[in-house]
C-alpha positions as CSV (number, residue, x, y, z in Angstrom):
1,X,14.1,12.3,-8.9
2,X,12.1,12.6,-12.4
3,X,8.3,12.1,-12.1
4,X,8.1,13.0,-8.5
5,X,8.4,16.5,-8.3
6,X,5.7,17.7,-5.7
7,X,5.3,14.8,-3.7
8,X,6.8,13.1,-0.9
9,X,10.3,12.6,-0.7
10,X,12.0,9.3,0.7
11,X,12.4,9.4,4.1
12,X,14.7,6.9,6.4
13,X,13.0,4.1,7.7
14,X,14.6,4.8,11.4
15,X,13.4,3.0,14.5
16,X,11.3,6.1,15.2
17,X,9.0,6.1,12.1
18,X,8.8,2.4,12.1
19,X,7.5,2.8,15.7
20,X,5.2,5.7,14.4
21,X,3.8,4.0,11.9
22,X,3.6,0.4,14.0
23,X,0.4,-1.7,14.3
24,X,-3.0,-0.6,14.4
25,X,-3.7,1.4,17.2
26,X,-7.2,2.1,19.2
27,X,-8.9,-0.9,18.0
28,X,-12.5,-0.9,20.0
29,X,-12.7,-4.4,18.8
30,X,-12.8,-7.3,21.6
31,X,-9.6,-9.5,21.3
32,X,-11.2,-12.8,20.0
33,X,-13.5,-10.8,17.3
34,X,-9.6,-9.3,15.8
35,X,-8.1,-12.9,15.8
36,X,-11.4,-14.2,14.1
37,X,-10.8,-11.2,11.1
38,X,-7.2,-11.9,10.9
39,X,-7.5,-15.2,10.1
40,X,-10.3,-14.4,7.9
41,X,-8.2,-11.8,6.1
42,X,-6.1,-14.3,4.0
43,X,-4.3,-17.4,4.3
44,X,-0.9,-15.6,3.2
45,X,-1.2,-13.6,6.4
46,X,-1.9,-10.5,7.8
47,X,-0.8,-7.5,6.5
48,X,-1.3,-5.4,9.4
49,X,1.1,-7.4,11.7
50,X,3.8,-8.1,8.7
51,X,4.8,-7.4,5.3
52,X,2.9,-10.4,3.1
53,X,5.3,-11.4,-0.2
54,X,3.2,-12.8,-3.0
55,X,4.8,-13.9,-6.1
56,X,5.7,-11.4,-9.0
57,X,2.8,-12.4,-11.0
58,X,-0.2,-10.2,-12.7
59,X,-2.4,-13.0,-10.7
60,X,-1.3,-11.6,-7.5
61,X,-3.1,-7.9,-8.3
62,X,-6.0,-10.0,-7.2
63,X,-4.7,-11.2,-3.8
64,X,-3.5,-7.6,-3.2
65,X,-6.9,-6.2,-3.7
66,X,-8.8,-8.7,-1.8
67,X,-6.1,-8.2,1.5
68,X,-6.6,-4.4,1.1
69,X,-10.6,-4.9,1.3
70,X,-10.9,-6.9,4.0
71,X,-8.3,-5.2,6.3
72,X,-9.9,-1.7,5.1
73,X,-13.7,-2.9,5.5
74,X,-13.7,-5.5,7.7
75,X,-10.8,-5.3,10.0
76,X,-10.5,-1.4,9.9
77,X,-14.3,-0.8,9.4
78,X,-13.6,2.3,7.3
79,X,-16.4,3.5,4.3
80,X,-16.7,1.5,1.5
81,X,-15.1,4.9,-0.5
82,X,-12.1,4.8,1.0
83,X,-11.6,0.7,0.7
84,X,-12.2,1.6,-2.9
85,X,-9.8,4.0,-3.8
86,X,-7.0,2.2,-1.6
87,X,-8.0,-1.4,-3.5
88,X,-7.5,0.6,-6.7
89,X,-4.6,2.3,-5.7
90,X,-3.0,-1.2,-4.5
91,X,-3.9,-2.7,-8.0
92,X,-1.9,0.1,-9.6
93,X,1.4,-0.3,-7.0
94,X,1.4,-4.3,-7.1
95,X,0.9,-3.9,-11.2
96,X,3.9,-1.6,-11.3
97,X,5.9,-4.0,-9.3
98,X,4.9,-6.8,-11.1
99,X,5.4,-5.6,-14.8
100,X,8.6,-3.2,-14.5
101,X,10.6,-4.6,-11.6
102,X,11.9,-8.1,-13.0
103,X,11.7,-9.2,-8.9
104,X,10.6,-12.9,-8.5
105,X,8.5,-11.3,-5.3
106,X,7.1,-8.6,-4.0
107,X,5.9,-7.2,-0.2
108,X,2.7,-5.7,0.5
109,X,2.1,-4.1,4.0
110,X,-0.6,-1.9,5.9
111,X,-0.1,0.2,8.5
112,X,-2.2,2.6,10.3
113,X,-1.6,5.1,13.3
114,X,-4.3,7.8,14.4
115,X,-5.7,9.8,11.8
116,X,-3.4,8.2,8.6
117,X,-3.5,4.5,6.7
118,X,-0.3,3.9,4.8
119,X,0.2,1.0,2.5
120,X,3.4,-0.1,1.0
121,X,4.8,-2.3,-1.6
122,X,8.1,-3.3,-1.5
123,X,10.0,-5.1,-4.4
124,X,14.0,-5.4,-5.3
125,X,14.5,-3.0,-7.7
126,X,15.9,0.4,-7.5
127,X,14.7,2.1,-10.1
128,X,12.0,5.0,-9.4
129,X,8.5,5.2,-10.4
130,X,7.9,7.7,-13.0
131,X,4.7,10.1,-12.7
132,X,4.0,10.5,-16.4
133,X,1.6,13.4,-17.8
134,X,-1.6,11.6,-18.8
135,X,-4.3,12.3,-21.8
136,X,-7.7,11.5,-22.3
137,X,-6.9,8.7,-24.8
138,X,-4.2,7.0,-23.0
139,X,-4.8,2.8,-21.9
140,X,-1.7,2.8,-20.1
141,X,0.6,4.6,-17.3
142,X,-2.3,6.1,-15.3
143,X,-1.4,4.3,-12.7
144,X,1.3,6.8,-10.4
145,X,-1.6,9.6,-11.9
146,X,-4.4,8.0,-10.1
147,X,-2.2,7.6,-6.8
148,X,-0.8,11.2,-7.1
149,X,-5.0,11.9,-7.3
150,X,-6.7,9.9,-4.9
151,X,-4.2,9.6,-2.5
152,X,-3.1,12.5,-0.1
153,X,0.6,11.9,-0.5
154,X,2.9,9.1,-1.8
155,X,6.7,8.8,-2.3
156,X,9.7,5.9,-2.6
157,X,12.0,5.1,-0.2
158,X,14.8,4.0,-1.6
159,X,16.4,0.6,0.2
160,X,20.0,-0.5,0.4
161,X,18.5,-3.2,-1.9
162,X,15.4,-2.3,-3.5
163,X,12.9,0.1,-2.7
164,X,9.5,0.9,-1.1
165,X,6.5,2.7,-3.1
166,X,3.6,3.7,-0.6
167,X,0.6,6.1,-0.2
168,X,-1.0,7.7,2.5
169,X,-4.4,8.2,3.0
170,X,-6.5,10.5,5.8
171,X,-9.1,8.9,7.8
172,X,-11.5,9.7,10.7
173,X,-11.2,7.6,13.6
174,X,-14.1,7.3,15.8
């Protein structure tokens, strides 16, 4: 697998590590308060509970960024840091998706279990995500660089029809 040498490699999506990596666990947050930020999150849904599709376009970077804010700041109540690096880190998967994939749609999901946050874009295509070498004067492909960087691990799974690109991230829970 050029360009991912040192990272993550694709693991199985069996019933086990869905279940591991299943909805947001030891939420201190009454029931009617998590409704009310849900539906405050976006009108094309939640991605905590589902995978949201948006549209393949460079338009939808901007939907992408503003789900991963609100679920990291205001449904997650993590540091304004960390919301910062993963709304970066988003940008850079949903902009891969959208510009080299060809797909029509993509998927964007969340997920969070104790101690890890791991989002995920999903998109038709099987081709792998290259992690270039990058130079000072460079204005493009930084993007797998800065997830390599700021996340602490990433990798593809690769799908029977397509393929999933995520990062993980640490976190302290409370």
């Amino acid at each position: 697998m050029a360009g991912l040498e040192g990272t993550e490699q694709p693991r199985p999506r069996s019933g086990t590590a869905a279940a591991r990596w299943g909805t947001p666990g030891g939420e201190r947050r009454p029931a009617a308060e998590r409704e009310r930020v849900s539906k405050a999150v976006d009108p094309v849904g939640d991605t905590t509970v589902e995978e949201v599709r948006l549209p393949s376009r460079p338009e939808s970077a901007a939907t992408a960024r503003r789900l991963t804010q609100c679920v990291w700041l205001k449904k997650w109540s993590l540091s304004p840091q960390l919301a910062e690096y993963a709304v970066l880190l988003v940008s850079e998967l949903v902009g891969n998706a959208v510009r080299h994939t060809g797909a029509r749609t993509f998927a964007l999901r969340m997920l969070r279990r104790r101690g890890w946050i791991r989002v995920e874009v999903r998109d038709p295509s099987r081709g792998l995500p290259c992690l270039m070498p990058v130079h000072e004067m460079d204005t493009s492909g930084r993007g797998l660089f800065l997830v390599d960087k700021l996340s602490d691990r990433w990798g593809v799974d690769l799908l029977p029809r397509g393929k999933t690109t995520w990062f993980e991230m640490r976190i302290t829970d409370h």
